[in-house]
C-alpha positions, 0 to 999 in steps of 0.5 A: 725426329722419327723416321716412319718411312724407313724399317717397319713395325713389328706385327705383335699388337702389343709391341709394334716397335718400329724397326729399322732392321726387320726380321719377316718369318719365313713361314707365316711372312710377317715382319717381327722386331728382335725380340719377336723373330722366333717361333716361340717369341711370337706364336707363330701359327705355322711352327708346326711345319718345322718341329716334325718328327717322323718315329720309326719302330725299332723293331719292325721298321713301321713308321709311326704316326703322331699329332703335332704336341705328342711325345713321340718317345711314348707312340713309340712304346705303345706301339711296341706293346701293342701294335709291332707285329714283327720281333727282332730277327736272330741271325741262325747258323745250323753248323755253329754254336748260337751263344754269343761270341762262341766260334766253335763249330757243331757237328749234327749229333752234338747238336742233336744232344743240346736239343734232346736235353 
């Protein structure tokens, strides 16, 4: 005895198993089986609204823009190569030493000395 009234049929031609707990995506609103309720499993045409990635560059901060199937990793890197217009900012202090992790304090002949050598 089938029960046609109750559950609804899934959407995939091929398949069209009738379902008495039916999943409905929630972006393009059709009604799937089990075995179909993903993105994947079923194609759905409006996967790309949720698989977004917005890259931002390291350096300068700029966003960069990429279409739907692009490595971002990739737009990333060409845009670093070509395009960043800003290098990364070194902090500078005129009364201490610049190599890292050295406290020692300058005086303006010492440093003129490093300069002139």
């Amino acid at each position: 005895m089938e029960l046609p009234h109750i559950g609804e049929s899934c959407s995939i031609s091929d398949c069209n198993r009738l379902d008495f707990l039916p999943f409905q995506c929630d972006l393009c609103k059709r009604t799937f089986c089990q075995d179909h309720r993903e993105y994947k499993a079923h194609a759905c045409p409006e996967q790309y609204r949720v698989d977004t990635q917005v890259p931002v560059c390291p350096k300068c901060g700029e966003i960069i823009p990429i279409k739907p199937g692009d490595d971002p990793n990739i737009k990333v890197n060409s845009h670093i190569e070509n395009n960043c217009s800003k290098q990364p900012k070194i902090k500078t202090y005129p009364n201490r030493c610049n190599k890292k992790g050295c406290k020692k304090k300058r005086s303006n002949t010492s440093y003129m000395q490093v300069l002139q050598a």
